[in-house]
N, C-alpha and C positions, 0 to 999 in steps of 0.2 A: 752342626746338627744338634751336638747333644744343648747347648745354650737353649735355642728355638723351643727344643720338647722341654726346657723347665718350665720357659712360660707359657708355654701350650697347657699345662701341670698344673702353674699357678692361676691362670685366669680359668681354668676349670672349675679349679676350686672352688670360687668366689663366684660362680653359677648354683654352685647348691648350696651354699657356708650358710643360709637361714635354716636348711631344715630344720637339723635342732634346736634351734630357738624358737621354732613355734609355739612349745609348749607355754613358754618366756612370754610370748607376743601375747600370748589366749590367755595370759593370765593379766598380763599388766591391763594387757586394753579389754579383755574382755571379749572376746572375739570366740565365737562358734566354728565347729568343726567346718560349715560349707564356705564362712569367710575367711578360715584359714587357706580352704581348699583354691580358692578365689584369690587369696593373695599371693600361691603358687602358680596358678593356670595362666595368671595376665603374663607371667614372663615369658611363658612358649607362645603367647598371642602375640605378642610382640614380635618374637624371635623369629616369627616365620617368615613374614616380608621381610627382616632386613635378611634374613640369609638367604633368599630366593634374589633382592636384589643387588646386596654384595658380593654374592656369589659368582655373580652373569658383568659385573665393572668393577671388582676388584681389580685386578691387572691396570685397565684402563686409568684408575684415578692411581694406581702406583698402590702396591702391597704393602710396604713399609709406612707411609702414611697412613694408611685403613688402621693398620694395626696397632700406631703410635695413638691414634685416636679414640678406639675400640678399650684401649687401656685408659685412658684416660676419661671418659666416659663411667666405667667400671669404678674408677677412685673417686668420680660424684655420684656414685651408688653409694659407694662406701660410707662418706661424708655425710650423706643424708640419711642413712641409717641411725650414724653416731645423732647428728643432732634431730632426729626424730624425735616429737612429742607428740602428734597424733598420731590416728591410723592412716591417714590421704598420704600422708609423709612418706610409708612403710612401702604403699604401692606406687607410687612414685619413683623409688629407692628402685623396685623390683621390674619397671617398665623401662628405666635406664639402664640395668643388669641383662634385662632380656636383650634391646638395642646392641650393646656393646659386646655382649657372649654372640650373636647372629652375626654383627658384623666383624666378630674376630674368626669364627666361625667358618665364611665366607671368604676368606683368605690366609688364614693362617698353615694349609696345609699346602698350598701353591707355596708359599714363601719358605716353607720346611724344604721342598726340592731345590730351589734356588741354592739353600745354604747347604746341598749334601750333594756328595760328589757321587754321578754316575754308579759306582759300584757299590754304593749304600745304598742306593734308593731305597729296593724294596725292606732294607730292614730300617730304614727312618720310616716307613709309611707303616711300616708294622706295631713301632714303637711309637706313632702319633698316635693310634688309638688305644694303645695301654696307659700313654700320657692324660690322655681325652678323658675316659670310664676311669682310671684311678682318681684323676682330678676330684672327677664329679664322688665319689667316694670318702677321699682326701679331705675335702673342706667341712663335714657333717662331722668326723671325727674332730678334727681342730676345734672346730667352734665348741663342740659337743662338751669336750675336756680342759676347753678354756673357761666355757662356762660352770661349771661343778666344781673345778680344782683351783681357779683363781678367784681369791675372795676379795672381788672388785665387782662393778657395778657388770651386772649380767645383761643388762640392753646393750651396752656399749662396747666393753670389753672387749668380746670375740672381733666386735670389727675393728679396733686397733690394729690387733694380728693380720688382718687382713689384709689393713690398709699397708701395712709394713712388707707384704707380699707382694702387693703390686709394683709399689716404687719398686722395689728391685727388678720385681719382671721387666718395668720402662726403661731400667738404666741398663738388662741386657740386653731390648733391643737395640737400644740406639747404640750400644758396641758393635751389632749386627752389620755387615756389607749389603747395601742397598741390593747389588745385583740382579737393576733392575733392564729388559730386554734394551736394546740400542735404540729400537725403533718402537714409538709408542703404539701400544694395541688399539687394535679399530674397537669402536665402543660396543659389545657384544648385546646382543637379543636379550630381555628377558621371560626366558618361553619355560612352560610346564605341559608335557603332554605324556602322553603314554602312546606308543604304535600298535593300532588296529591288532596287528598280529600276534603279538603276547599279551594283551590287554589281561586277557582270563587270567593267564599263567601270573601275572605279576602281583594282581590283586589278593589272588589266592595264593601263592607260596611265599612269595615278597614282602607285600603291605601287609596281610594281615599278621607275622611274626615278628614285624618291624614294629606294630601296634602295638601287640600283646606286652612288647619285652619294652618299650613305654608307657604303658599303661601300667605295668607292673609297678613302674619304676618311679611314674607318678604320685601313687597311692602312696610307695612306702615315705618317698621324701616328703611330701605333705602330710602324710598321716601316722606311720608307725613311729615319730614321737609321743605324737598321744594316746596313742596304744600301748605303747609303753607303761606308759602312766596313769593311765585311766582302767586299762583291760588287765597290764600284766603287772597293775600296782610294783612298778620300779619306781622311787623318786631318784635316781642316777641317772642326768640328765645326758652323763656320756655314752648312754649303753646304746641310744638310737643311732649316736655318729656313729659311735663302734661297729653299729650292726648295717648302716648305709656302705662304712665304708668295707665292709669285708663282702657284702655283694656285689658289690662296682668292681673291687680287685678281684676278687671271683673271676666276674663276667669278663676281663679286661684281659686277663691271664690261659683260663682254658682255651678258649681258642689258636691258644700255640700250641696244643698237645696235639702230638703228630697223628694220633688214631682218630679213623674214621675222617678222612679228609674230603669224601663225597659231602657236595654241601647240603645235596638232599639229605641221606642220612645224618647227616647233622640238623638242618632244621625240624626232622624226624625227634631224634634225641631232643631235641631246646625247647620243644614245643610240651612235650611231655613231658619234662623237669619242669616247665613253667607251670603245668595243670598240677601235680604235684605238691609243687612247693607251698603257697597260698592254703590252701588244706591245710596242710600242718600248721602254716602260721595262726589259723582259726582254731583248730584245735591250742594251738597253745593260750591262745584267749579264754578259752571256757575252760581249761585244766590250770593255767596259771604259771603253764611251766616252761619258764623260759629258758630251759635248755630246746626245749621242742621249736622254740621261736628263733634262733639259732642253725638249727639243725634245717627249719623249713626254708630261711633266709639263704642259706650255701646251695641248698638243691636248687634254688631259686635264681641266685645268682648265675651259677653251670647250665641254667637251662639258657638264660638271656644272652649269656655271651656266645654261646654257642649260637644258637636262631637269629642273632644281628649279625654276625659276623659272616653265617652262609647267604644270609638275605642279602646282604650289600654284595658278598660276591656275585650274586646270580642276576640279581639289578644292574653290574657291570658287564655280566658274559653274555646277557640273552639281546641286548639290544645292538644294532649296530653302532659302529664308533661313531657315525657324527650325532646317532640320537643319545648316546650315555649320560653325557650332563643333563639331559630333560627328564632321562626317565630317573637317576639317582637324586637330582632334584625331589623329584616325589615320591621318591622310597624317601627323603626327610619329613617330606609332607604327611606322610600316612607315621612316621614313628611321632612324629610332635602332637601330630591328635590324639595319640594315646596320651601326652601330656596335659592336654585340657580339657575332654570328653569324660572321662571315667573319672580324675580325679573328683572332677566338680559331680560328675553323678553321686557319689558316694559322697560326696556333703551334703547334697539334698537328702539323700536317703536319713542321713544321720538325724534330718530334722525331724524324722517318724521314728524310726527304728534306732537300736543301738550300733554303736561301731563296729561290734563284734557280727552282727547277722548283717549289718549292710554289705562288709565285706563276703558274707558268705553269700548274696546277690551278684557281688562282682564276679566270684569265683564260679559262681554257676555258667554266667555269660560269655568267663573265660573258657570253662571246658567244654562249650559248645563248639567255640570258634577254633579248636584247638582241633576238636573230632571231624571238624570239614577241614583244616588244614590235613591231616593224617589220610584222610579218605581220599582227597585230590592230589596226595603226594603218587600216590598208586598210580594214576593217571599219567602224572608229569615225570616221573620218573625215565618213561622209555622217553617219550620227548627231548628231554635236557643228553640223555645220552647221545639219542640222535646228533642233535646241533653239537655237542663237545666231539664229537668224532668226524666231522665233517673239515 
């Protein structure tokens, strides 16, 4: 078990490990805030169909191969980073990265059961998603403080580290026991649907905090390196990993705090750190004070982890068991649009406006969506009691 969640860990990582170096990227090539945003958003464009169609033939073509491939793909991400000299190179790099993190994605948490015995389940499924969100956490700091502290070539560098990540993730799979079923899976559908009868309920308590807390999480990894730098005049390139990865671990971690275990009252709580938090991160733009950028970034983190964590629960309890995989299928579908809808909004904006007010445009749209989630919790509340008591 514990082997599977390193590299669950380490190929997270290596899903976000450019944040930080954006600043890097926009300086060497020259690149604007909506082409950076553009060089983040192709990954989740990619990432969608292969995790919608890994997801539904993983089993079929064999787990252990998906995965030995998924890595390997990942390390000619790597590759082509290192020997990048333009920018077609960069998103290339990042279209291979999305592929490979969607088709690990897509199987890796099936292959996590295989290797954990019965009486671990639920706490291996518990610790794949603190592996998952620390990952994605994990690699903005790496890169962040290999870039600042190692006085080596800053293009390249951080993905050495990286690359030196993976190998080892590929030589613990292949210690891994195939354990794969006797009898080979019939080749599964690959369908996306939501059922007539919780359609409303899903869109509104589900999707939309599954958005929010990617869309949040879009922004910062594409953008709050150069907010850093540009807004809260940091040149410490490590302060953005810093600050990615203590909202990832944030987000990763409160949701094992035993209080308030109603998932409603929790997407209650997450929704409202998340309106919260973004606030202060603007105020610390126009004040300059990055303790307040810290401060807004941890509210911020508590709010997400908590609202994805009830979301996916309620995405699992309200649909029947043979609809669950269509409808969790598109609770991914509705968090990844937060990955490439807002961020790319807020590059465009940045082409009028400053960073500092465009974000305060995101914010506003946030704490719209945030005031119909809270007003339609009211509603769905006796509902979900219903069905859980039943």
């Amino acid at each position: 078990m514990y082997k599977m969640l390193w590299v669950i860990l380490m190929m997270s990582c290596g899903a976000t490990y450019i944040s930080s170096l954006f600043p890097v990227y926009g300086k060497y090539y020259h690149l604007s805030n909506l082409e950076i945003t553009l060089l983040f958003a192709v990954y989740a464009i990619v990432l969608l169909p292969t995790l919608l169609i890994v997801g539904a033939r993983g089993n079929y073509w064999g787990l252990k191969k998906v995965l030995r491939i998924s890595i390997w793909i990942s390390i000619a991400s790597t590759l082509l980073f290192i020997a990048s000299q333009d920018v077609w190179m960069l998103y290339v790099a990042r279209i291979l990265e999305g592929i490979a993190y969607g088709a690990f994605t897509g199987s890796a948490t099936a292959f996590l059961i295989k290797q954990t015995a019965q009486t671990k389940l639920g706490t291996a499924l518990k610790l794949s998603g603190v592996a998952a969100i620390g990952g994605f956490g994990l690699g903005p700091a790496i890169s962040g403080l290999v870039v600042q502290y190692v006085d080596a070539d800053p293009l390249r560098m951080p993905y050495w580290v990286l690359l030196v990540m993976l190998v080892i993730s590929l030589i613990i799979l292949e210690i891994l026991p195939k354990r794969e079923d006797a009898q080979k899976p019939a080749k599964a559908k690959i369908s996306l649907g939501i059922p007539d009868n919780i359609r409303t309920h899903f869109f509104s308590i589900i999707g939309l905090p599954a958005f929010l807390f990617f869309m949040i999480g879009g922004v910062i990894l594409s953008l709050i390196p150069t907010f850093v730098k540009t807004v809260i005049h940091s040149t410490n390139l490590s302060v953005a990993g810093l600050l990615v990865f203590m909202l990832l671990t944030v987000a990763a971690l409160v949701p094992l705090l035993p209080w308030a275990q109603n998932p409603v009252t929790r997407v209650r709580i997450g929704v409202i750190c998340m309106a919260i938090g973004p606030w202060i991160i603007v105020y610390s733009g126009q004040s300059e004070n990055i303790f307040l950028l810290w401060v807004g970034m941890l509210i911020q983190g508590a709010g997400a982890g908590l609202s994805f964590q009830a979301a996916l629960r309620l995405a699992g309890q309200l649909p029947k068991p043979e609809e669950r995989p269509r409808v969790i299928s598109a609770f991914y579908l509705c968090a990844y649009a937060g990955f490439i809808i807002p961020p790319i909004g807020v590059g465009v904006l940045t082409t009028f406006y400053s960073l500092n007010f465009s974000l305060v445009i995101l914010n506003s749209i946030a704490a719209l969506l945030v005031i119909y989630v809270l007003v339609y919790s009211v509603k769905f509340k006796p509902y979900y009691t219903k069905v859980t008591s039943q």
